[in-house]
N, C-alpha and C positions, 0 to 999 in steps of 0.2 A: 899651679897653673893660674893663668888669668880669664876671664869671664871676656867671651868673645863680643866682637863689637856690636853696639843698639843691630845696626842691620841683621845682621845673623840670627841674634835673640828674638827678632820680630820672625822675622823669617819660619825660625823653628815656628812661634807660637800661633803663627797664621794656619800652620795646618790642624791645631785644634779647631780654629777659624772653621776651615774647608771641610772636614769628615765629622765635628758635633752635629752637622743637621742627621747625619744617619740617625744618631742615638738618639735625638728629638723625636725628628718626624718618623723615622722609621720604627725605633725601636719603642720610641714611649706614648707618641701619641694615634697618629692619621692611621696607619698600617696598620697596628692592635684592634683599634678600634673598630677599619675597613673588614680589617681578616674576620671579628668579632662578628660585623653585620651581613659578609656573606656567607658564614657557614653557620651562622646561628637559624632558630628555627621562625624567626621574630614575633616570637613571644615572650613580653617583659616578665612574665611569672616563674620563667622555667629559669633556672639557676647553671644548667649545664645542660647542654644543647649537645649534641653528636653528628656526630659524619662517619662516614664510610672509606675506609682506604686503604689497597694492598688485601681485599679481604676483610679486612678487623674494622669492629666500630671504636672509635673512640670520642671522650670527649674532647668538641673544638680546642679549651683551651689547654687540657692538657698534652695535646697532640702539639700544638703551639711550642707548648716547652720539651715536649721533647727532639722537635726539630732543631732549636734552640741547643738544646743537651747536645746533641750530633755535631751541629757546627764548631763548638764549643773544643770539642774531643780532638776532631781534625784538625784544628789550630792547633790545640794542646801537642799532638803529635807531629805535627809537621813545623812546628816553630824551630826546634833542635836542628832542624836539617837547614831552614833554610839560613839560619842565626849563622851556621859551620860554614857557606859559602859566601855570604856578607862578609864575617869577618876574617875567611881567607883572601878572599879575591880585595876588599875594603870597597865594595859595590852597596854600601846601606842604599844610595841614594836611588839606583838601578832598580831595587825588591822594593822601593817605598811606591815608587811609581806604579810599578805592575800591578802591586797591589790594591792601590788607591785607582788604579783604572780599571781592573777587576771589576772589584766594589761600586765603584759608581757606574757602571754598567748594567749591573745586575738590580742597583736600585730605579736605575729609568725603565728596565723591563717591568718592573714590577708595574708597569701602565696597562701591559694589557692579562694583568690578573684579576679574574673576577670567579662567580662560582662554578662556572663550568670546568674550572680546570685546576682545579686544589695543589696536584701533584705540580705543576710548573709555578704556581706562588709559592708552595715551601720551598722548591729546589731554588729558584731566584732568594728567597729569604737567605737560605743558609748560605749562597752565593756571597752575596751581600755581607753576610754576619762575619764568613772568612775574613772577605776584602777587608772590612773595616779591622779586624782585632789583629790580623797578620801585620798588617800594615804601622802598627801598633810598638811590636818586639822594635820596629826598628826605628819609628819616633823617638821612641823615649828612651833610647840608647844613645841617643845624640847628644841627651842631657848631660851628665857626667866628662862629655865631649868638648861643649860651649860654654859650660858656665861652671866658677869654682865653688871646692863644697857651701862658703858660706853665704854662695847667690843663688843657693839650689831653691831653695824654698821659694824663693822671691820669682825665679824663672818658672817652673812650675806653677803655681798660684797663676801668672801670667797668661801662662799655656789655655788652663782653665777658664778664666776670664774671658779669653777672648772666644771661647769655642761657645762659651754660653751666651754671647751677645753676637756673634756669628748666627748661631742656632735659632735665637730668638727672632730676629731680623726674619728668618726665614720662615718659621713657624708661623708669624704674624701674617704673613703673604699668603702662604697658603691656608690659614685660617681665614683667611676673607672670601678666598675662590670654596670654602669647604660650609662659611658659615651662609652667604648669601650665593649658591652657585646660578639660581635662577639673574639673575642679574648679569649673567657671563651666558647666560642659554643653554647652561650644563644641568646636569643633575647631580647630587651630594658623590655619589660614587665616582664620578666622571671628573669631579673636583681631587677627591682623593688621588686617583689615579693620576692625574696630571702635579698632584706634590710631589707624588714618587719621581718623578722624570725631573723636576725642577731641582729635586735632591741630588739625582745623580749628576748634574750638568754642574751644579755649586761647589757639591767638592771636586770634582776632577777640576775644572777651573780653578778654583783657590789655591786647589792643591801642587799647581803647577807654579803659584806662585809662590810658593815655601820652597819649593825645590830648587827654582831657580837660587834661591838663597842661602840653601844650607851648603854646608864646608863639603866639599870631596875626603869619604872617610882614608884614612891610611892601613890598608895592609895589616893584621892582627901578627902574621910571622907563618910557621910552618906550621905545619897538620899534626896532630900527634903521634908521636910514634908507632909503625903500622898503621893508620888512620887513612879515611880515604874522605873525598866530599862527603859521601854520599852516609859515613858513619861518624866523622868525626863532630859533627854535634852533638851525640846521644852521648861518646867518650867526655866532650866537653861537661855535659852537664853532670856527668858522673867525676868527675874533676873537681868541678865546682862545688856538689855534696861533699868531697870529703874536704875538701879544703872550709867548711863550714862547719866539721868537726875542731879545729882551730878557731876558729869564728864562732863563740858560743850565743853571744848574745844578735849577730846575725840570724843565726839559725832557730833560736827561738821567737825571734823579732819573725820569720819569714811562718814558723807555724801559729802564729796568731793571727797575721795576715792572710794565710789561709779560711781559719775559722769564719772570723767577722768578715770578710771577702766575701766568702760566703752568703753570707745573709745581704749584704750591701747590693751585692748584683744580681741576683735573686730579686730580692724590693725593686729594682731601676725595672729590671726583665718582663717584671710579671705586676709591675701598680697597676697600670689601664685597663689589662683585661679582667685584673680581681676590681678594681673600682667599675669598669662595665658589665659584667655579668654575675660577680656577685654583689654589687652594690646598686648594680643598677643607676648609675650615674650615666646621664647622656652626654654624648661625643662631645657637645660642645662645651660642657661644664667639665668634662675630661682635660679639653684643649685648656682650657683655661687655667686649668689647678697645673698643670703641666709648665704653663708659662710663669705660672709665681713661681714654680720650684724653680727654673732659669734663671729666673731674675734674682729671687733671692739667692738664690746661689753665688752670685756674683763677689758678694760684701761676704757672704760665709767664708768662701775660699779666702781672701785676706784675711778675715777676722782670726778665722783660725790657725794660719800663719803664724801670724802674730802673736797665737795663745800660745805656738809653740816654742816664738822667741823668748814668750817670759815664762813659761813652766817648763819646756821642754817637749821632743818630741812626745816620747811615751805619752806623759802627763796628759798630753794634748788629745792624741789617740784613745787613751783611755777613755775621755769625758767624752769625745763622741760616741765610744762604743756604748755606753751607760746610755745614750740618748737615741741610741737606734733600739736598744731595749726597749725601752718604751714606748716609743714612738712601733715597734712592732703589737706589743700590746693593745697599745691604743687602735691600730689598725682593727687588729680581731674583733672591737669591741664596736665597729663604728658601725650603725643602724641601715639598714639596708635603703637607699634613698636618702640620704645624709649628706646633702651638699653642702651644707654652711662647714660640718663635722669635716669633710673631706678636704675642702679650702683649707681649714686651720692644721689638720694633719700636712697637707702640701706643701705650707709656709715652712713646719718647724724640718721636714723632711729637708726642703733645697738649701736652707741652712747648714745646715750638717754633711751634706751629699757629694757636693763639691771641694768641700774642705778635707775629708777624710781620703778621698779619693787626691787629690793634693799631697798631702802630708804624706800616706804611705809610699807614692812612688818615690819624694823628698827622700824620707827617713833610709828608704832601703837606702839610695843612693849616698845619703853619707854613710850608713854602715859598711857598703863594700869596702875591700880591701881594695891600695891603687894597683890598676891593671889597665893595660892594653886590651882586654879581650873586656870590653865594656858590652856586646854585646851577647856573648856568652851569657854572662850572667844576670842582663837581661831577659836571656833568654830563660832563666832557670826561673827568674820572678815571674813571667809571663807562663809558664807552663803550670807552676804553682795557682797564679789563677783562675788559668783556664780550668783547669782539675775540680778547683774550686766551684766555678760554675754550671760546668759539667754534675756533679754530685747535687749542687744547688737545686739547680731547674729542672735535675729530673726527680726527683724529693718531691719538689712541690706541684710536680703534674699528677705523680705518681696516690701520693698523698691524698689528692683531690682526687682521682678517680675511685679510690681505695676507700673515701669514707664519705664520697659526695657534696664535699664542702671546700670549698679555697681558704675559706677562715681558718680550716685548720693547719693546712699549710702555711698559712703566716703564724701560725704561733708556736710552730717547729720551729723557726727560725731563729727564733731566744735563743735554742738551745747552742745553736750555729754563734749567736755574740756573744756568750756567758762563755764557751769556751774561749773562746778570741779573747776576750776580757781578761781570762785566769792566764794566758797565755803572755800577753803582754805585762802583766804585773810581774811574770816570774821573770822576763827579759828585762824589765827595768832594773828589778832586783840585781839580777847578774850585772847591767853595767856598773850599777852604784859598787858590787862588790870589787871589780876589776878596778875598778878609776881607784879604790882604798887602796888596793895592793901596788897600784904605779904608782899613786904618793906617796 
């Protein structure tokens, strides 16, 4: 196949453009922070603050991640279903829309979340978290769609690019309304609340412009035998496992992704409120470490490309995972008020952040096998991760209630890259063995 024209390629990459402000403003910095300052008790000494809800006290932020956990699960299950009517009907572009206007909906209500009403900020959150990751499955199934394997990387890396300089643009705006709000006659919360809205208005906008761009998918074929809409995704992804028993070094390549997936979206999930409440780092030294990881990120994502033009996927994957080790380590260790310490952990983090996140959707993608049902088996990558995060972020709530420290749940998370680590050595190992036995 041939790599579809500039237009198309921008087109796809414009919607990292349009939905990265969630995962900025929403997921990493303004919202954390917001959620952090109204349901905290605003006392800088207390390390873990509590709320009331449904009956049970819990602590704020691990209540956070288990909302989080939730949203996570419901994606994870409902991606199969809606992957099965995409690719019968060939409607990707119908379910991207929905979803991406879901999502940006539910991120402009988050304006009038404050602390009187906790239960309609989490329900908008996880609103929100669906739109954004559903919306997802059928993004990056376009990939394998638009562009040939040996332009995968390069389109991708692309994707990323522009979602972090998309995201930043915005970030910056509402860091002005967030750092000087008296100057606008608001107050810091009132500033917050007004990014949320500006978030949802960017990506449905943007997002309408990638749509207009992308291809009309085609039709995957018939349902599977005895299958219906409404099952034949779950048959699909059970298709997909076994035909991954064929596929060895897929299938080990997909449970190392798992592992270190794992820790990766976890770290993204859960930095701002462990750097606010247990680091005690203020919002705007937050925003800020926030925006070097964007920015650096930028040059990471090609650099690391490019590590994997000359060492190879694995290789490449590997040296990041070895770098999130540490860089979790380093985390555990960093002194409570430790801004200069948190800046330089931020640097080496957005380096690595958007490059691994790159590569592995890359690598999956040249390992599938070639198919029409591209989003099937996106669809099996996506539920893999979502699992992943699911498991993740309820770990590290769970953990942190259980021993009173978030520190300790970052240094769980080793455990999460050292297997991802052994996982992908023995998946390299298998291809090296395969490619001996074709030559």
């Amino acid at each position: 196949m041939k790599t579809a024209s500039k237009k198309v390629i921008t087109g796809w990459a414009m919607y990292d453009w349009a939905n990265s402000v969630y995962s900025l403003v929403i997921t990493s910095t303004i919202f954390p922070a917001y959620y952090e300052a109204v349901t905290g008790d605003g006392n800088d000494a207390t390390s873990n603050d509590t709320v009331h809800l449904f009956g049970r006290e819990f602590v704020n932020t691990s209540l956070y991640n288990y909302a989080l956990a939730f949203a996570f699960l419901v994606v994870a299950i409902m991606s199969p279903l809606l992957s099965s009517i995409a690719d019968y009907k060939g409607n990707k572009k119908t379910f991207l829309f929905f979803f991406c206007t879901m999502g940006s909906i539910a991120c402009s209500a988050l304006y009038f979340f404050d602390s009187h009403n906790l239960a309609y900020g989490l329900a908008c959150m996880i609103i929100a978290c669906i739109g954004f990751w559903s919306s997802l499955v059928f993004y990056n199934s376009f990939l394998p769609e638009i562009a040939a394997p040996e332009d995968r990387d390069r389109v991708s890396a692309k994707g990323y690019a522009l979602g972090y300089i998309g995201s930043v643009i915005l970030q910056v705006i509402c860091f002005i309304f967030v750092l000087v709000p008296d100057k606008f006659g608001i107050t810091t919360g009132k500033a917050s609340q007004i990014s949320f809205l500006l978030v949802g208005i960017w990506w449905w906008g943007f997002g309408q412009f990638s749509l207009n761009r992308l291809p009309k998918s085609q039709p995957a074929g018939l349902l599977s035998a005895g299958g219906s809409l409404l099952t034949n995704g779950y048959k699909e992804l059970r298709k997909v496992w076994k035909q991954l028993t064929h596929l060895p070094v897929l299938k080990r390549y997909l449970g190392a992704f798992f592992f270190y997936n794992m820790g990766v979206q976890t770290v993204m999930l859960a930095a701002t409120l462990y750097g606010k409440s247990e680091l005690n780092i203020p919002t705007t030294n937050l925003i800020i470490s926030i925006l070097i990881i964007q920015v650096v990120a930028i040059p990471g994502a090609y650099l690391i490309a490019r590590l994997s033009e000359k060492l190879g996927n694995f290789n490449a994957l590997m040296i990041t995972v070895v770098l999130w080790i540490f860089m979790c380590i380093i985390g555990y260790l960093l002194p409570r008020n430790g801004i200069c310490e948190f800046y330089a952990l931020a640097t080496l983090v957005g380096f690595v952040m958007g490059g691994i996140q790159s590569l592995s959707r890359s690598t999956y993608a040249k390992l599938m096998p070639e198919t029409r049902d591209t989003t099937s088996f996106f669809s099996f990558y996506d539920v893999t991760e979502k699992i992943a995060i699911v498991i993740g972020t309820f770990s590290f709530g769970y953990i942190n209630e259980a021993t009173k420290s978030q520190r300790n749940s970052v240094l769980a998370l080793v455990v999460f890259f050292v297997i991802g680590l052994a996982l992908l050595i023995f998946a390299a190992s298998t291809q090296r063995k395969l490619a001996k036995q074709i030559a």
